[in-house]
C-alpha positions as CSV (number, residue, x, y, z in Angstrom):
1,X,-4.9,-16.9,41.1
2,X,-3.2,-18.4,37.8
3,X,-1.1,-15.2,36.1
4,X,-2.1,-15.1,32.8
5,X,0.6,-15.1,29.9
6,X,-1.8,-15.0,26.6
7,X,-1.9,-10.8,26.6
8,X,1.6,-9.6,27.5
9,X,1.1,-5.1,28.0
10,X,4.4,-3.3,29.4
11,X,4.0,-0.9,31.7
12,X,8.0,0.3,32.1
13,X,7.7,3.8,31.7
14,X,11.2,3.5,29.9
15,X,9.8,1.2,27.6
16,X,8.9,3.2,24.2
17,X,8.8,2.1,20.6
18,X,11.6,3.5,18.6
19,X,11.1,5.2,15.1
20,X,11.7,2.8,12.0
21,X,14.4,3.9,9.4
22,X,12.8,4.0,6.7
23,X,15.0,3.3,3.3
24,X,16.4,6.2,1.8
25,X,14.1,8.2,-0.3
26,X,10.8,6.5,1.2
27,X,8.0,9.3,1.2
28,X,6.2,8.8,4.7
29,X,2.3,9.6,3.1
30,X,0.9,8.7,6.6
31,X,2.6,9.8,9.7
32,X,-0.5,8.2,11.7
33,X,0.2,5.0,9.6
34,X,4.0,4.8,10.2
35,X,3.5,5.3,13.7
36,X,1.0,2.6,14.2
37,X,3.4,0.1,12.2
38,X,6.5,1.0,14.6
39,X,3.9,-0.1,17.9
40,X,3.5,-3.5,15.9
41,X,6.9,-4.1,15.2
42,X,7.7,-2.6,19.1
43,X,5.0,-5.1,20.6
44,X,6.2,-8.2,18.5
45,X,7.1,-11.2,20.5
46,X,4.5,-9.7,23.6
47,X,2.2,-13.0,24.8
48,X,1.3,-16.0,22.8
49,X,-0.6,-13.9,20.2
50,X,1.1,-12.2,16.8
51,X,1.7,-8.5,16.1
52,X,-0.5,-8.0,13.3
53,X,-1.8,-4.7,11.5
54,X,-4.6,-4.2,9.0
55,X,-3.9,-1.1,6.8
56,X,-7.0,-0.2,4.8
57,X,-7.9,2.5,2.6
58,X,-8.4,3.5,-1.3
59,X,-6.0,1.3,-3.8
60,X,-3.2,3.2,-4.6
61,X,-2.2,5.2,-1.3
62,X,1.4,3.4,-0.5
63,X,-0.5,0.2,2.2
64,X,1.5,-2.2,-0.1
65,X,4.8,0.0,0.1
66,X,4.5,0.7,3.5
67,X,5.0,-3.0,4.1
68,X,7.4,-3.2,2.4
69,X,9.7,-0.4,3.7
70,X,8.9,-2.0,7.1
71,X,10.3,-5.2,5.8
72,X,13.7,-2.9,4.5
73,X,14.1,-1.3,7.8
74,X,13.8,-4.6,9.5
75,X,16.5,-6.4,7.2
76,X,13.6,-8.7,7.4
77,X,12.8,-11.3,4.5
78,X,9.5,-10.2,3.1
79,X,6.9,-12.5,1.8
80,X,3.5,-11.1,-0.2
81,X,0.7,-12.8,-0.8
82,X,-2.1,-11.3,-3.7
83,X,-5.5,-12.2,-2.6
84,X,-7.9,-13.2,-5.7
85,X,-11.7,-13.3,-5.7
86,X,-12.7,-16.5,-4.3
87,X,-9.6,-17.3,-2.5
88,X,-10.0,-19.4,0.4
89,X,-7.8,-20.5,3.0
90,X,-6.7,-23.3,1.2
91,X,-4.6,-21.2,-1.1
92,X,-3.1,-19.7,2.2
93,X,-1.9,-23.5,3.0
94,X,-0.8,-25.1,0.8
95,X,0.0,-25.2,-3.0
96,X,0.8,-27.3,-6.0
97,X,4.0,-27.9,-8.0
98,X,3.7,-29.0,-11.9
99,X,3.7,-33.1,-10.9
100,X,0.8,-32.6,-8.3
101,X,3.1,-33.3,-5.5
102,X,1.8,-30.5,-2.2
103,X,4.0,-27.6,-1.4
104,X,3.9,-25.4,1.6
105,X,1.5,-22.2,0.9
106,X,2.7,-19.0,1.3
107,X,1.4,-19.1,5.7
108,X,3.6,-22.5,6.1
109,X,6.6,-20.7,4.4
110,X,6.2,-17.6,6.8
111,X,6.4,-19.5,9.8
112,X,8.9,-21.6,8.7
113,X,11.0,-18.5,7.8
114,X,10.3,-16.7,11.3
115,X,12.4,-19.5,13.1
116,X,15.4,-17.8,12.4
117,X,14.9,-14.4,10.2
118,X,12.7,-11.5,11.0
119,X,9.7,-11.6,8.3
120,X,7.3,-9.6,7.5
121,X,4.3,-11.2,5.8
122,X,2.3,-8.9,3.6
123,X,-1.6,-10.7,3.0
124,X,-2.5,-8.1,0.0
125,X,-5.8,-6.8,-1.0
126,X,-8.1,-8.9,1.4
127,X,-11.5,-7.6,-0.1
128,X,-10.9,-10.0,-3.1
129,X,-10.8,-12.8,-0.2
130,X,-13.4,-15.1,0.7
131,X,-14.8,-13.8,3.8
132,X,-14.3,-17.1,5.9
133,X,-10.3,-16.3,5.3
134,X,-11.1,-13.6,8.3
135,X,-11.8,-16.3,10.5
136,X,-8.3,-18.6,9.3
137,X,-6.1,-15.0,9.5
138,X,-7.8,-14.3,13.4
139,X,-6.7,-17.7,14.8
140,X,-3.6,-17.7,12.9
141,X,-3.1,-14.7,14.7
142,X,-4.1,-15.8,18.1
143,X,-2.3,-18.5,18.4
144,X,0.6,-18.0,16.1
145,X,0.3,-21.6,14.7
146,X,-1.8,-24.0,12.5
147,X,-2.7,-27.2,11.7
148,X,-1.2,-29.0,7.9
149,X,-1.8,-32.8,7.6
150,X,0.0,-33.2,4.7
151,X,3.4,-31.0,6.2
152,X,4.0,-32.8,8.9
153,X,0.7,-31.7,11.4
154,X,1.2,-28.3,13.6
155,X,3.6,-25.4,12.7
156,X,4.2,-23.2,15.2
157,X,5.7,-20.0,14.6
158,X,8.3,-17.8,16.3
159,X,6.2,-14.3,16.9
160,X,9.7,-12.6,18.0
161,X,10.0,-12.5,14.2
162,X,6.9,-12.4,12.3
163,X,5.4,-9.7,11.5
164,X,1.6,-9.6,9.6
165,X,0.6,-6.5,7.3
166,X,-2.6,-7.4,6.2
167,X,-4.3,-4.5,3.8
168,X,-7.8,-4.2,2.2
169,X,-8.8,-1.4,0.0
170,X,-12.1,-0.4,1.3
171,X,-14.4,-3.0,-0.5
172,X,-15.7,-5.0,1.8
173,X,-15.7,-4.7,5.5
174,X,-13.6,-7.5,7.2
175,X,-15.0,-9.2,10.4
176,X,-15.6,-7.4,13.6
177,X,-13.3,-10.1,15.4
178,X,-10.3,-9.7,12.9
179,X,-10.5,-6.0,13.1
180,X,-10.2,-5.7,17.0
181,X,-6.8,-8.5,17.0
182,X,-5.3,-6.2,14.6
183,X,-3.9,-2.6,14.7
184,X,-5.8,-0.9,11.9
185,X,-5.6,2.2,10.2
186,X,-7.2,4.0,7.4
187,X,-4.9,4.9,4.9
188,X,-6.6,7.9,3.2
189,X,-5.2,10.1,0.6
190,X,-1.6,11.7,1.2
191,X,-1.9,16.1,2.0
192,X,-1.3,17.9,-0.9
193,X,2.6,18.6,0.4
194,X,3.4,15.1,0.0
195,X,1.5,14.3,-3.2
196,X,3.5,16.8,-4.6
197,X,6.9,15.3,-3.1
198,X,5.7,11.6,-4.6
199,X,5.9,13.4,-7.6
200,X,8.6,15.0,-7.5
201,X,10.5,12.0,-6.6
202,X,9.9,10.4,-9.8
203,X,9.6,13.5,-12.1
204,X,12.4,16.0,-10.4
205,X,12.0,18.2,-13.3
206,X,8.7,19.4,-12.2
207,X,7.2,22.4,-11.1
208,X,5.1,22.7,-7.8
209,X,2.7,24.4,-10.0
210,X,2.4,21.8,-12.4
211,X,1.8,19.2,-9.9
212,X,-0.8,21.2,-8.4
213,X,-2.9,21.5,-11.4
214,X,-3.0,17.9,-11.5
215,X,-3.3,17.3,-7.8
216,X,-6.6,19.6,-7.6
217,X,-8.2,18.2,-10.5
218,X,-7.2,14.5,-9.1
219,X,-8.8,15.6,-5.3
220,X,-11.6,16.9,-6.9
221,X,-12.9,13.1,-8.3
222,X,-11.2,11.2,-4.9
223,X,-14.2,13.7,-2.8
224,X,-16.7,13.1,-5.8
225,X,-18.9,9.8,-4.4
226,X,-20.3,8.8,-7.8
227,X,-16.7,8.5,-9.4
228,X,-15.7,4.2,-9.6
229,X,-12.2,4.6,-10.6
230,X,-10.5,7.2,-8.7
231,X,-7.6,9.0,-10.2
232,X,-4.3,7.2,-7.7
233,X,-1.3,8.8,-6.5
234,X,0.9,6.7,-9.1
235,X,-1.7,7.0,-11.5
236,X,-1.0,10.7,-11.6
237,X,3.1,10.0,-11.3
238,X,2.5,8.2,-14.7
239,X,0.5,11.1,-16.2
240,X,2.9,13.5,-15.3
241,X,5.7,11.4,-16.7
242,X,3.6,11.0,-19.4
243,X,3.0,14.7,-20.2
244,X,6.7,15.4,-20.4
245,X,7.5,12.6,-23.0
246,X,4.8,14.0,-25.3
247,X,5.8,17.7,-24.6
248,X,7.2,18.0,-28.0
249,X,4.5,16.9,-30.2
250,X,1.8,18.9,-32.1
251,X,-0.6,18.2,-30.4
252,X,-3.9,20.9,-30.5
253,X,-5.4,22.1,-27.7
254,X,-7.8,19.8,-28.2
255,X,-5.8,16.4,-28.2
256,X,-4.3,17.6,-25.0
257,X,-7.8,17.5,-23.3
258,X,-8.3,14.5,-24.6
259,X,-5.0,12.8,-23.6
260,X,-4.8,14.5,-19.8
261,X,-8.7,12.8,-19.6
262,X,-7.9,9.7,-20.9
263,X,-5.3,9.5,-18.1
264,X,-6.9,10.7,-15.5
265,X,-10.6,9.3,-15.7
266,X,-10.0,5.8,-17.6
267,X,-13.4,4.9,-17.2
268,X,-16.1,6.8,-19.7
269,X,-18.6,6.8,-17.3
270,X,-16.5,8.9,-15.0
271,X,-15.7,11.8,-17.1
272,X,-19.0,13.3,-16.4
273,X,-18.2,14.5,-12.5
274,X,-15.1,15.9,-13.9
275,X,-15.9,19.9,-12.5
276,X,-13.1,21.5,-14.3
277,X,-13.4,22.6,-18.4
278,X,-11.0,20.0,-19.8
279,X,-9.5,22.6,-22.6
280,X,-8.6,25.1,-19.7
281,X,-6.8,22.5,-17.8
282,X,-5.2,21.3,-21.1
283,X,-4.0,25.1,-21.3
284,X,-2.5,25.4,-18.4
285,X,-0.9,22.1,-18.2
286,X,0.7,22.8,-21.6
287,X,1.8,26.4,-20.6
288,X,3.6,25.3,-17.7
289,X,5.3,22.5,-19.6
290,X,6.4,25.2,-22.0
291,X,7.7,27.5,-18.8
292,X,9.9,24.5,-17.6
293,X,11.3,24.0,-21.3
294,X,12.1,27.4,-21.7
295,X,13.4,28.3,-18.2
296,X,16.3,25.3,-18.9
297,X,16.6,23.9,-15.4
298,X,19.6,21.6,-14.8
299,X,17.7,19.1,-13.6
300,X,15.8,19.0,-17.1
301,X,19.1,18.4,-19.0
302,X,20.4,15.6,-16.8
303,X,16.6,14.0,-16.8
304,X,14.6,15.2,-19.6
305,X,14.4,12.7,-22.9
C-alpha cells in the first residue's frame, strides 16, 4: 500500500505545542483562541497542506491583534491584507503600479517571503469578500501553491514558514469546505476581568468601578439582538479616554447623557434598546470621575492632561 504523505498527524507522546510569548503587555482576551493559534503555528510545515486558522467573531474583539502578536512572537514578517466588498481573487494575485506594469499581489508576496523568513499572512475581514475567494483561499491552502502567468507560472510556497490567519466578523458564513481545512474559533466578547484590564492598559488612571459602569451598559447592547452597531471593546477604551479629557468642563447633567450616548450607540436607531436611564448613568459616570480627581492618585499626575 502507497504511504500517504498529503496529511502528516504526530503521534510522539513527547511531541506538544509550546506556549507563544506573547509581546509585552499583550492582553490574552481568548485563552481558547490563543491556544488554538499555538496548535497552528505547532503543526506548521506537517504534509503538503498549510497551517491555516480562521478567527471569526464580532468586529472589534482583538482577531486582527491576535495575528499580529503571533507574528511578534514569531519574529515573523507580517503581511495584512483588507478585504473590500466585491473583492475577488484577482486582487489576491496580482496588482498594479502607476504605469500599468503587473505587480505581485499580496498571496505572491507571501510566498515569496516564506522561502526564507517565517510570515504570517493575515487575510482580514473576509465577509466583505466575494464568496468564490473561499474556494481560491481552500486550494491555496491545500496545496500551498498557485498558478500566475504573468510572474513567471507556479509559486510554490515553503509551509515550514507561512502561517495564514484568516478572520471574518460574523457576516456571512464562509464555505463549509474552507471551514473544515482551517482551525476556526469564535472570538466572542472578552469576560468582564479582561475588559476591564484592556482598559486599564490604555487609561491606568481608572477605577474598576468606572470601567464597570461602562462595561455593563456596553454588555447589555452586545446581548441585545436588534442593536446593528454594537458598542466594541476599543470603542469603549476611546470613551473612557474620552470622559477624562472632558472631565473639567461644565457640562450639565444633561450634556453628559448626551455625550456618553453619542459614544456608545453611534447609530440613532440604536438608542432605543439602550435599558439603562441615560441621566443616571451620566451621574454616576461623572461622580466617579470626580472620586478619582479628588482622591489624587499618582498615576493621575504622571497621566492625566
Amino acid at each position: 500500500m502507497k504511504k500517504r504523505t498529503d496529511l502528516v498527524y504526530s503521534s510522539d507522546m513527547k511531541d506538544f505545542a509550546p506556549s507563544l510569548i506573547f509581546p509585552e503587555g499583550y492582553i490574552v482576551t481568548d485563552i481558547a483562541a490563543k491556544r488554538v493559534v499555538e496548535c497552528a503555528v505547532h503543526s506548521m510545515g506537517e504534509g503538503t497542506e498549510l497551517s491555516a486558522v480562521l478567527l471569526d467573531g464580532p468586529p472589534g474583539v482583538g482577531k486582527t491583534f491576535l495575528g499580529k502578536a503571533v507574528a511578534k512572537a514569531l519574529s515573523a514578517r507580517l503581511l495584512l491584507f483588507q478585504f473590500f466588498p466585491g473583492c475577488g481573487k484577482e486582487e489576491l494575485l496580482r496588482d498594479k503600479a502607476i504605469d500599468g506594469s503587473i505587480l505581485a499581489g499580496i498571496i505572491p508576496l507571501a510566498v515569496s517571503s516564506s522561502q526564507e523568513n517565517k510570515t504570517v499572512l493575515i487575510l482580514n475581514e473576509l465577509d466583505k469578500a466575494d464568496v468564490s475567494v473561499d474556494s481560491f483561499l481552500l486550494d491555496f491552502i491545500n496545496e500551498s501553491q498557485i498558478f500566475v502567468p504573468q510572474l513567471g507560472g507556479e509559486l510554490k510556497a515553503n509551509n515550514n514558514n507561512l502561517l495564514i490567519v484568516i478572520t471574518k466578523n460574523d457576516l456571512r458564513d464562509a464555505t463549509e469546505a474552507l471551514l473544515r481545512r482551517c482551525r476556526v474559533i469564535y472570538m466572542n466578547w472578552p469576560s468582564v476581568e479582561n475588559e476591564i484590564k484592556l482598559i486599564m492598559k490604555y487609561n491606568p488612571w481608572v477605577t474598576k468601578k468606572l470601567c464597570t459602569i461602562f462595561i455593563e451598559t456596553a454588555n447589555q447592547l452586545r446581548r441585545h439582538p436588534g442593536v446593528k452597531k454594537k458598542p466594541s471593546p476599543p470603542e469603549i477604551v476611546r470613551l473612557i479616554s474620552d470622559c477624562w479629557r472632558i472631565r473639567n468642563q461644565q457640562m450639565s447633567l444633561l450634556e453628559w447623557s448626551q455625550f456618553l450616548i453619542a459614544g456608545i450607540l453611534p447609530l440613532p436607531q440604536d438608542r432605543k434598546y439602550l435599558e439603562q436611564n441615560p441621566m443616571s448613568m451620566a451621574a454616576e459616570v461623572r461622580s466617579e470621575l470626580a472620586e478619582i480627581m479628588t482622591q489624587k492618585h499618582p498615576k493621575i499626575c504622571s497621566n492625566g492632561r
